[in-house]
C-alpha positions in Angstrom: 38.4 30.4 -1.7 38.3 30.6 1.8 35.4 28.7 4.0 33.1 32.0 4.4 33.5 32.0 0.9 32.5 28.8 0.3 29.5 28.8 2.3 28.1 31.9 0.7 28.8 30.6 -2.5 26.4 27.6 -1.6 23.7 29.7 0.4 23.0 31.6 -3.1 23.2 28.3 -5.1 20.8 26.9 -2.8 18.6 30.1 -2.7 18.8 31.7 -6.5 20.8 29.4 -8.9 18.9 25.6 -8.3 15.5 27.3 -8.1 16.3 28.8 -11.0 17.5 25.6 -12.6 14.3 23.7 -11.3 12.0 26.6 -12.7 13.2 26.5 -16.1 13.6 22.6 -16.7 9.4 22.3 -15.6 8.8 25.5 -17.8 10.6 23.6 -21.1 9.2 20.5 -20.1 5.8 22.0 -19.7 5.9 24.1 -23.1 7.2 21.1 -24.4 3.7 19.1 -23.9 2.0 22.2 -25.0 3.2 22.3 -28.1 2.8 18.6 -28.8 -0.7 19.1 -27.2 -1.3 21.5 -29.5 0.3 20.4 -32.3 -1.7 16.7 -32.0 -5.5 18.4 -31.7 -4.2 20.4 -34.9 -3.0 17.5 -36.9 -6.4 15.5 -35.7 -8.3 18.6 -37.4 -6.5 18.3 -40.6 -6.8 15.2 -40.9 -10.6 15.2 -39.8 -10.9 18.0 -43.2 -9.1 15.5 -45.4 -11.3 12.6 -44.0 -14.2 14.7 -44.6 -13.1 15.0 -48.3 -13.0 11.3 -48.9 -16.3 10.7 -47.4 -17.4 13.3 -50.1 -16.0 11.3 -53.0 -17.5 8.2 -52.1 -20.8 9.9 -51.2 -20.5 11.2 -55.0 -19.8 8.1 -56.5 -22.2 5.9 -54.1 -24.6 8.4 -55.6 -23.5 7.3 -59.1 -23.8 3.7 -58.4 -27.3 3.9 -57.1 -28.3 5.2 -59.9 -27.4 3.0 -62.6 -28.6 0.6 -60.7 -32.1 2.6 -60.8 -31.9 3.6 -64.2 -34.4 1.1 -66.2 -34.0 2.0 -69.5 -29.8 1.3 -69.0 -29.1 4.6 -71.2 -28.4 6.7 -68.5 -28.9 10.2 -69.8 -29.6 12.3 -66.8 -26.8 11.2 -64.9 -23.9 11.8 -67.5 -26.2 14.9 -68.4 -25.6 16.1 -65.0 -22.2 14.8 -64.1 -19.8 15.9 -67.0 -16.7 14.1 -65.7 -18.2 11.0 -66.5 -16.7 9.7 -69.5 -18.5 6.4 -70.1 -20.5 3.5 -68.6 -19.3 0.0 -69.0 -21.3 -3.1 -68.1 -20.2 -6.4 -68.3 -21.2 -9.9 -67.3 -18.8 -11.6 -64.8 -17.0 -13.8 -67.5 -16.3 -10.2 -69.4 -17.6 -12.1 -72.6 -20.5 -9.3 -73.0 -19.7 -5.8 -73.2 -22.4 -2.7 -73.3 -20.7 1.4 -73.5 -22.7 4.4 -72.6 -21.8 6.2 -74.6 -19.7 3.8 -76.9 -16.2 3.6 -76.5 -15.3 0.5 -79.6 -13.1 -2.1 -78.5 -11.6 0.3 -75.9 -13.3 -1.5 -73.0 -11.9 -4.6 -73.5 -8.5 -3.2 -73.1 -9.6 -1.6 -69.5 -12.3 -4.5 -68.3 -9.5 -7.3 -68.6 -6.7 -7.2 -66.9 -9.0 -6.3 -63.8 -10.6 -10.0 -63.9 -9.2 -11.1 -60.2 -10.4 -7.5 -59.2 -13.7 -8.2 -60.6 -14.2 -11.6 -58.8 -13.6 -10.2 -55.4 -16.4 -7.4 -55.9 -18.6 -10.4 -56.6 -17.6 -12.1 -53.8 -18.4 -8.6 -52.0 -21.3 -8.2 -53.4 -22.6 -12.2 -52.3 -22.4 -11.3 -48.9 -24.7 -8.4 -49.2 -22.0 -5.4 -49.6 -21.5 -3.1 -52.5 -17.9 -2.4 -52.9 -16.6 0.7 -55.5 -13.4 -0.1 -56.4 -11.2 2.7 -58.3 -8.6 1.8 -61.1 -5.9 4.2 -62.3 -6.0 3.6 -66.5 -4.3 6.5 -67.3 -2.8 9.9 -66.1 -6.2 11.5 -67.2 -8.6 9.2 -66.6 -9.7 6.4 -63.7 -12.1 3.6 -63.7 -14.5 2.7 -61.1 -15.8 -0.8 -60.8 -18.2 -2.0 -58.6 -21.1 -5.0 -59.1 -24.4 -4.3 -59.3 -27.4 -6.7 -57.8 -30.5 -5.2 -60.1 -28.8 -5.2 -63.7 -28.7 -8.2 -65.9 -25.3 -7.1 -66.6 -23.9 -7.5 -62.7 -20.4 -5.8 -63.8 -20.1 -2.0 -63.7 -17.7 0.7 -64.4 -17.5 4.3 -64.7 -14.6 6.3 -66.3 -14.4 9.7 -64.8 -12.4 13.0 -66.6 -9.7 12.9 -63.8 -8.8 16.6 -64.1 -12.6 17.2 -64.5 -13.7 15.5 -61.5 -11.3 17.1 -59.4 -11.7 20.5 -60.8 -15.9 20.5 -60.7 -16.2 17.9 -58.1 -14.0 17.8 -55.5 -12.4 21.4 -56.3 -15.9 22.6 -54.9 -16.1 20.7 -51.8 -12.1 21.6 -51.2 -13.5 25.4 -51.6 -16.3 25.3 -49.3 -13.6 23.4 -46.5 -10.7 26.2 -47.2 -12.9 28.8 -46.3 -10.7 31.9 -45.3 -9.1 29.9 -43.1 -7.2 26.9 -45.4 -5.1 26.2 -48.3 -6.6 23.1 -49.5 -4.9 21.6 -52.8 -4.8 17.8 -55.4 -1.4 17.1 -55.7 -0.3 14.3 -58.8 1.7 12.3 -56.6 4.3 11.1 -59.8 5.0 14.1 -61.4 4.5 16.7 -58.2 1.9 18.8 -60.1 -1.0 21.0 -58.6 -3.7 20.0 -60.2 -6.1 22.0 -58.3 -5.6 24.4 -55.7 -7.5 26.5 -53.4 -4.8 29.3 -53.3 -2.8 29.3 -56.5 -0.4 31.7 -55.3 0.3 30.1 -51.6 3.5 27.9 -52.5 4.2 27.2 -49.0 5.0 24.1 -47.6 2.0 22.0 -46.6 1.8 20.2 -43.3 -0.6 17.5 -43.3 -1.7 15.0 -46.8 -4.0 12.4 -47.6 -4.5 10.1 -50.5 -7.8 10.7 -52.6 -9.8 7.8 -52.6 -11.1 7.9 -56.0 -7.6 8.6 -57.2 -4.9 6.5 -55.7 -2.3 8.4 -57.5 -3.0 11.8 -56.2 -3.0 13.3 -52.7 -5.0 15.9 -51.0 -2.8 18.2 -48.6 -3.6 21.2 -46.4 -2.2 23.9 -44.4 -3.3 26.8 -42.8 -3.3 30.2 -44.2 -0.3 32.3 -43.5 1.4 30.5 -40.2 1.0 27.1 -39.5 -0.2 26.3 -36.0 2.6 23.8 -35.5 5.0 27.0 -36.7 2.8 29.3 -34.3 3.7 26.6 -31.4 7.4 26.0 -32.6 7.4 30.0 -32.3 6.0 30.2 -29.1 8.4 27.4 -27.5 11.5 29.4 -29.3 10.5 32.7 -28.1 9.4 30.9 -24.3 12.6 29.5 -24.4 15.1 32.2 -25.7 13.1 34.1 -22.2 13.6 31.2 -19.9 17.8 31.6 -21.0 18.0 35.2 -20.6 16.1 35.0 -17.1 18.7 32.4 -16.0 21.7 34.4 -17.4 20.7 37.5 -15.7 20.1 35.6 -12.1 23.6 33.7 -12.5 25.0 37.2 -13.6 23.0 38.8 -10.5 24.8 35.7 -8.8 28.0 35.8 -9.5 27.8 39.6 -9.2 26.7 39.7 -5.7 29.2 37.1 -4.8 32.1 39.1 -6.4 31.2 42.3 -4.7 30.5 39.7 -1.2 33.5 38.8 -1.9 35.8 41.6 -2.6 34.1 43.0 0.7 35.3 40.1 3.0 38.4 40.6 1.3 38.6 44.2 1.9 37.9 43.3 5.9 40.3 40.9 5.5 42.6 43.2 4.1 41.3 46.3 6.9 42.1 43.4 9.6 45.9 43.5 8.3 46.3 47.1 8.2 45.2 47.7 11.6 47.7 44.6 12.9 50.1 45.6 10.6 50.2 49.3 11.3 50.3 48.6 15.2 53.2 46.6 14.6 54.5 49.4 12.3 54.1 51.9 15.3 54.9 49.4 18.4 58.6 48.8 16.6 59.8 52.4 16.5 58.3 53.5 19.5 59.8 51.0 21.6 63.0 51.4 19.9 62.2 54.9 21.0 61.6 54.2 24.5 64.4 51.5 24.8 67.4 54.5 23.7 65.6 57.2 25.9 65.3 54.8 28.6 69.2 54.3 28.4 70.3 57.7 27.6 68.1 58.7 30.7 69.6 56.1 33.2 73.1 57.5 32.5 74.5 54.1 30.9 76.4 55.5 27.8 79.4 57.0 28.9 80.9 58.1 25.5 79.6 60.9 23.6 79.9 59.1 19.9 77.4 56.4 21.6 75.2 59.2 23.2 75.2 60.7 19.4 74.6 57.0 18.0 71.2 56.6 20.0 70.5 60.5 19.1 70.2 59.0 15.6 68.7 56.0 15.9 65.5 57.9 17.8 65.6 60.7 15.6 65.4 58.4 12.8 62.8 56.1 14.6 60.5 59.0 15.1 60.7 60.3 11.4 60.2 56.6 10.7 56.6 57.3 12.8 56.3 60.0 11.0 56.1 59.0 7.6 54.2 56.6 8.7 51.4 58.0 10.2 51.5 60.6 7.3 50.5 57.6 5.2 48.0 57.0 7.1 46.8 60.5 6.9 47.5 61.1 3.6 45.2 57.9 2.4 42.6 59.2 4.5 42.6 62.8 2.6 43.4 60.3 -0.6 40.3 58.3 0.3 38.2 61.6 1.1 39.1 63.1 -2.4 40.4 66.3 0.4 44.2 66.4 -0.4 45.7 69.3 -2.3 48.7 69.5 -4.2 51.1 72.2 -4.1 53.1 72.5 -7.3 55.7 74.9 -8.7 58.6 74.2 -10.7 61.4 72.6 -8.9 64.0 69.7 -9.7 63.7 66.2 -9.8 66.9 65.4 -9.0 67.0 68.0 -5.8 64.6 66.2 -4.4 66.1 62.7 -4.9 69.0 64.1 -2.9 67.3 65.4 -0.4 65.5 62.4 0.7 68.9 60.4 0.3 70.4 62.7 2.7 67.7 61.6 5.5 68.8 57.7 4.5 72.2 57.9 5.2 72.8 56.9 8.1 70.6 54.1 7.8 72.2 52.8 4.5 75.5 53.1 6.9 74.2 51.1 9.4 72.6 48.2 7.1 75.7 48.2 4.6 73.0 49.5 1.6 75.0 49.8 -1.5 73.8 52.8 -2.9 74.1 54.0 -7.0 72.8 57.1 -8.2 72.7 58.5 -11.5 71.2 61.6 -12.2 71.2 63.7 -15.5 72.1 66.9 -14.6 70.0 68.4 -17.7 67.0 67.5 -16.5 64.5 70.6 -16.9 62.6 71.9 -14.0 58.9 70.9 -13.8 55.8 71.7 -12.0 55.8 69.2 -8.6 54.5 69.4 -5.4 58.0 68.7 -3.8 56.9 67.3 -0.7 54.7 64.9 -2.4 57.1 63.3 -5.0 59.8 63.2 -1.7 56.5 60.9 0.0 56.2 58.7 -3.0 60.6 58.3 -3.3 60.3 57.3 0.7 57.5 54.9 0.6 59.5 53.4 -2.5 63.3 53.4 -0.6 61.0 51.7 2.2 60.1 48.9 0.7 63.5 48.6 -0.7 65.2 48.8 2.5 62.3 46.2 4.0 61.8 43.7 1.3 66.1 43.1 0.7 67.8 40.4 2.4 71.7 39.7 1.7 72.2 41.6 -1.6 71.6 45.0 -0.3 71.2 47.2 -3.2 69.6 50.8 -4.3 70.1 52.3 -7.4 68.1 56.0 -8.3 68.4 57.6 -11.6 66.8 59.6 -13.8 66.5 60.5 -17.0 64.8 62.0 -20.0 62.7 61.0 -23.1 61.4 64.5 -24.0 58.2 64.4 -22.8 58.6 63.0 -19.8 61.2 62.8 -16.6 61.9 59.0 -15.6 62.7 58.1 -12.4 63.5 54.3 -11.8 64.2 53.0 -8.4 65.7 49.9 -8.7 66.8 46.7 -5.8 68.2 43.4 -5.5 65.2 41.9 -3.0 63.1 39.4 -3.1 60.9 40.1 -6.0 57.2 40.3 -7.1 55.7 37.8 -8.9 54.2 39.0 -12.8 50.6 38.4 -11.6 51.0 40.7 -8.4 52.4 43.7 -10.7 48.8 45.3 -10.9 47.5 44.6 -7.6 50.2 45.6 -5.5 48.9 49.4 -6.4 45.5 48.0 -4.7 44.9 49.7 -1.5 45.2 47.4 1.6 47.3 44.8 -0.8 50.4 43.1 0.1 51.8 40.4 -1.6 52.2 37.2 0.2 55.8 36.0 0.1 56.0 32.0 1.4 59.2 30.7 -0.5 62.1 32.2 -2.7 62.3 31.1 -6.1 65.3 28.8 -4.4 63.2 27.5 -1.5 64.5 29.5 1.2 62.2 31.5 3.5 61.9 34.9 3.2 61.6 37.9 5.5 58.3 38.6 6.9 58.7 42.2 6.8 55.3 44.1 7.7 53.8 46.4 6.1 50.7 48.7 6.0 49.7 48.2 2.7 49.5 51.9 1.9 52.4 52.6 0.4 52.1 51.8 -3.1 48.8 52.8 -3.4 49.8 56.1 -2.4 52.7 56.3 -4.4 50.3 56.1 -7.6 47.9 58.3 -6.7 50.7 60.9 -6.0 52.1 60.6 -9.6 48.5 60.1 -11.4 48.3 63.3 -9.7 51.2 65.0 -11.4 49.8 63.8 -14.5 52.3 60.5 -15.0 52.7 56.5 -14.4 54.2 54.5 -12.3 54.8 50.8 -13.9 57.3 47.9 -12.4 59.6 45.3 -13.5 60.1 42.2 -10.9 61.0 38.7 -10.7 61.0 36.6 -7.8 64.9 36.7 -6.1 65.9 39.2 -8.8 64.5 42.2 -6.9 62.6 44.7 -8.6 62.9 47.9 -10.6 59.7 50.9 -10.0 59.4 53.2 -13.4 57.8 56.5 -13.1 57.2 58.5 -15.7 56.5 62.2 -15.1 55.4 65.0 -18.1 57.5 67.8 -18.2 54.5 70.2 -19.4 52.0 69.4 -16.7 49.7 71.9 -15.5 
């Protein structure tokens, strides 16, 4: 990553990705409190219903107390007339030597009344400084019993048994009603065994969210919850679905990010790449010309004598100028290639006619570098529909890069072959190779591979090149309906494959 790279990496960081970032940490932060807001004013509601149930239960049985207490003629008819969950009234001096039941209960009281004498003396001591203290006293599973002293009877002791089921089903049941509204599930749990013993909504098994113990009845709890969704799950909800849209916002802007910068940066690249072609084709054009020049220059002055010599710089500037040629053919040909313009001429011809044609123009440059040059052609090969002139552009651009990228093992071997279906062509050479992770790009337009050491250290030739050449080359066979595919190792020189259908229309 070069420095312009760097730098526009940081300008959308700075601009998109740590906004982004900020924006979404205060947005969890502030659903966050939300929900606990929300979730505290709930659980204060709940718990100001479960309070208000309580307060309704001692109310009740305040009411009960006050009047015994009233009730001159001790048998107390109206109020266990009126409140069947009141089993029986007890009363009791404060040494628990006297016992009175309304109705009687036998020798049952004396069973409940005694083990609750420590009890008993701290309700007196209660009720010396001027306060009336109920106290309730689980006896059994079904029943509980409520002591409290009284300051007007001659009997000071007091306690009530009340119908547990009964109390909570006519009782509290009916306040629990009137709170649930449509609104509520309000329901008496037995704390020991787990069972409903009354609920609101029989058929909501739902979890509840919020309990309280029952006042009257220390072994069962009063819970609640709303109706349908919870608001705790109605805030969990909202955070979750808050919060899945806060992600997806920040993947698409790092997505939008990281897009942006790879198409910034394949641009710069592409410039980048544009800024070689143009050096590298001037120095493409500058070599052959003045080669050009320099021979016509000589052969001009009158300096070589001999004719062999005369006929040796003939070739060297008639091979300089088809050298131009081709080049700027490439640079034609990528333009139509670019442009989508360039037409293909096909009719049925053979491979291997062409290979030797486009040797033939070679030869004397092969002679003058000392190329070692193999060729194997099978001479069944059927004819196929090419556009000759093209396939002999893709076999120069590829005995090019041969000739360019070899350094002391000169080598070219061309053959061909057949698997059927298709006519293969490999051109192979001993050069300095491709890396495996340059094998796709160098088909890239623009691309060349940068060569800094040899697999054994040594520098390499710094042979230019336009960066056409290959990229042409593939679009030529894709055109003709094949492949082109290479095998390479650095300093092991490399071996082109191009497959060609021999039904092609």
């Amino acid at each position: 990553m070069n420095r312009t790279t760097r730098v526009i990496f940081l300008i959308l960081l700075c601009i998109v990705l740590l906004p982004a970032l900020f924006y979404s940490i205060y947005e969890i932060t502030t659903l966050n409190e939300t929900e606990e807001l929300l979730s505290t004013v709930y659980s204060r509601q709940l718990d100001a219903i479960l309070f208000s149930v309580n307060q309704y239960v001692l109310d009740i049985t305040a009411g009960w107390a006050s009047n015994i207490e009233r009730d001159a003629t001790g048998r107390f008819g109206h109020l266990l007339k009126t409140n069947p969950s009141i089993q029986s009234i007890i009363l009791a001096d404060p040494a628990l030597q006297k016992f009175v039941s309304v109705p009687p209960l036998h020798d049952h009281y004396k069973t409940l009344m005694q083990p609750q004498r420590d009890l008993i003396q701290r309700l007196i001591r209660y009720q010396e400084a001027s306060y009336r203290k109920l106290e309730p006293v689980v006896v059994s599973d079904s029943s509980v019993l409520i002591l409290f002293i009284s300051s007007s009877l001659p009997v000071r002791v007091v306690g009530i048994i009340v119908d547990t089921r009964r109390f909570i089903t006519d009782v509290i049941g009916r306040k629990l009603s009137e709170l649930s509204s449509n609104d509520f599930v309000l329901s008496v749990v037995h704390q020991p065994s787990g069972n409903i013993v009354f609920s609101t909504s029989p058929s909501d098994t739902t979890q509840f969210v919020q309990q309280r113990q029952l006042w009257i009845y220390p072994d069962h709890v009063v819970k609640i919850k709303l109706k349908g969704v919870s608001v705790q799950q109605l805030a969990n909800e909202r955070f979750s679905k808050n919060l899945v849209l806060i992600v997806l916002v920040d993947i698409i802007l790092i997505l939008g990010v990281w897009f942006v910068f790879r198409t910034i940066k394949r641009e710069m690249e592409l410039v980048a790449l544009k800024s070689d072609f143009v050096s590298n084709v001037s120095h493409e054009l500058r070599t052959p010309l003045a080669l050009i020049r320099m021979y016509a220059e000589t052969l001009e002055m009158g300096r070589v004598k001999t004719e062999k010599k005369k006929k040796e710089y003939y070739s060297v500037i008639l091979h300089e100028t088809e050298r131009l040629t081709r080049l700027i053919n490439n640079i034609l040909n990528f333009s139509r290639m670019e442009s989508h313009s360039r037409k293909f001429n096909f009719r049925a011809a053979n491979i291997n006619d062409v290979i030797e044609s486009v040797l033939t123009i070679y030869s004397y440059q092969f002679e003058q570098l000392k190329f070692h040059v193999e060729l194997s052609l099978d001479k069944k090969l059927p004819a196929i529909l090419i556009d000759e002139e093209a396939i002999a552009e893709a076999l120069h651009n590829l005995i090019d890069n041969a000739i360019k990228y070899s350094d002391n093992d000169r080598f070219l071997r061309i053959t061909t072959s057949t698997d059927k279906r298709h006519i293969i062509i490999t051109v192979e050479d001993r050069g300095i190779g491709i890396s495996p992770e340059h094998h796709q790009k160098i088909f890239e337009k623009f691309y060349r591979v940068s060569h800094d050491l040899t697999r054994h250290g040594g520098l390499v030739h710094t042979a230019k090149g336009s960066g056409l050449g290959l990229a042409i080359v593939q679009h030529i066979i894709n055109s003709h309906g094949g492949t082109i595919s290479i095998q390479s190792e650095v300093g092991k020189g490399s071996t082109f494959i191009i497959h060609l259908p021999i039904q092609h229309n």
